[in-house]
N, C-alpha and C positions, 0 to 999 in steps of 0.2 A: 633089836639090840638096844635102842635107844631106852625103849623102857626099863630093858631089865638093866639099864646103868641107872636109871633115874632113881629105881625102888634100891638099890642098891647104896646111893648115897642116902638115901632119906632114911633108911633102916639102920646103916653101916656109920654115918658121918653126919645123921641128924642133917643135913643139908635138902631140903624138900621142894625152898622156892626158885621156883621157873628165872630168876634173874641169876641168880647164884651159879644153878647147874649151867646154863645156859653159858656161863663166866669158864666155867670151868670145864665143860668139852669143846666151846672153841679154843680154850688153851691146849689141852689136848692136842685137839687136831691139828694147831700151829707147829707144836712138838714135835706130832708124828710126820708132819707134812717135812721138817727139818730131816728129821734121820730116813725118814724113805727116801729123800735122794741122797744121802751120802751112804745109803745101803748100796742105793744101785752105784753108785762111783767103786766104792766098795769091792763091790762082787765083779764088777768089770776088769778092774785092775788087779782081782786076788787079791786085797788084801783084806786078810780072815780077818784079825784081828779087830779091825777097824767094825767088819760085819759083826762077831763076836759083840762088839761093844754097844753098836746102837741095838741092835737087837735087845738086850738086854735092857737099854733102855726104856725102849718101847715098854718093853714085858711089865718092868716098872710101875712108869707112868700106867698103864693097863692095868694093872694090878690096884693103884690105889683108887682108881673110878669105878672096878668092876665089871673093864669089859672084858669077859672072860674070853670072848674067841677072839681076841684081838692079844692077849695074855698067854695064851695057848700056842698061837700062828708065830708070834716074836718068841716061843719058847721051842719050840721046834725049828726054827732058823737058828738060833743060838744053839743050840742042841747039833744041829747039824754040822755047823762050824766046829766046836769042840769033838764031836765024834772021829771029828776028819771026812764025812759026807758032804763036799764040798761043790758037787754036781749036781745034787738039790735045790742049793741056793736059788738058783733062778726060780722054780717053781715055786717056790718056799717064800720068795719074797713078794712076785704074783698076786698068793693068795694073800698076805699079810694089806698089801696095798690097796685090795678088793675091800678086804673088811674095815680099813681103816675109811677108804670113800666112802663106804655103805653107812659110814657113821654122821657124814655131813649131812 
């Protein structure tokens, strides 16, 4: 995944050097490391909304680095919230938290 975020800023955001990208998935992962646990507070407590929100978040940030299944996972938790699928969650968040460590 890491590469295809790397080709994705250097193509997408002109952004190519190793100090740069380097800058900006540990922010990322700062970000994501914040709303994975107010996901899990979140989801434990029910309250959608709050999941709804970081979720989206995530999706976001994910979206402007390029990492697509990381973009994907925060958009099927979000998705799941809004549908009223809200037994998913757990699994849903799971997977999101797997691909967000696999990014470290």
């Amino acid at each position: 995944m890491l590469n295809k975020i790397k080709q994705y800023m250097a193509a997408n955001l002109g952004i190519s050097d190793d100090e740069t990208v380097k800058m900006l998935i540990d922010s990322f992962n700062e970000s994501c490391d914040r709303h994975l646990e107010s996901l899990q507070r979140a989801i434990r407590s029910s309250d959608w909304n709050s999941v709804r929100v970081d979720a989206h978040t995530i999706k976001g940030c994910a979206a402007n680095i390029g990492a697509d299944e990381i973009f994907a996972a925060s958009r099927a938790l979000e998705n799941a919230v809004k549908e009223q699928n809200t037994q998913t969650c757990p699994a849903l968040l799971e997977q999101l938290t797997a691909l967000c460590r696999n990014l470290k």
